[in-house]
N, C-alpha and C positions, 0 to 999 in steps of 0.2 A: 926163097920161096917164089916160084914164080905163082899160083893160084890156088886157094883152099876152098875147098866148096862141098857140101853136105849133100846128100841126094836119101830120098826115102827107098828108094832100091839100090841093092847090093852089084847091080850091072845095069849096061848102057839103056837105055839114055838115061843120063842123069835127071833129075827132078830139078825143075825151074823154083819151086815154092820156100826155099830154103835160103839165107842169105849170105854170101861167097865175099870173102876176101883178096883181094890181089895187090900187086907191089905198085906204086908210084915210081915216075925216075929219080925224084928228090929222094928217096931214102923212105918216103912213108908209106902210109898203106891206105887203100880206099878201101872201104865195107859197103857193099851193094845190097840192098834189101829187095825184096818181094814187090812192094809196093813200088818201085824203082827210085827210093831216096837213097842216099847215100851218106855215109858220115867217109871223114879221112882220121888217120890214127899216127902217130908220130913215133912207134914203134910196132913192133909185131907182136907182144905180148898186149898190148893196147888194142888192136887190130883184132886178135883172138876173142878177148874179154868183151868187144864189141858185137862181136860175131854170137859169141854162146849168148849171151846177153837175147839178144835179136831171132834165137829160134825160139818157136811153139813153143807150148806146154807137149804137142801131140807130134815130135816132131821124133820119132821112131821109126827102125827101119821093117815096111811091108814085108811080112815073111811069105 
């Protein structure tokens, strides 16, 4: 996985307000939120759960 990242529109430019996970070179994974905190995750399904976990209630795509 090189980058996971959410956007509230269906094409470019992605939406910033959402929080996106990426690879580490150790094998792990950082989770970057909105607020610009981060958590690290020690696998990718860890990394996911941290990520779904981390969006809105409102966090739907603008039609």
């Amino acid at each position: 996985m090189h980058r996971l990242t959410f956007s509230r529109r269906a094409a470019p430019p992605i939406c910033r307000d959402l929080p996106a996970v990426g690879p580490l070179r150790d094998g792990r994974y950082r989770v970057r939120f909105p607020d610009r905190t981060s958590r690290e995750a020690d696998g990718a399904a860890e990394a996911v759960a941290m990520l779904l976990d981390g969006l809105p209630d409102d966090a739907v795509p603008l039609l």
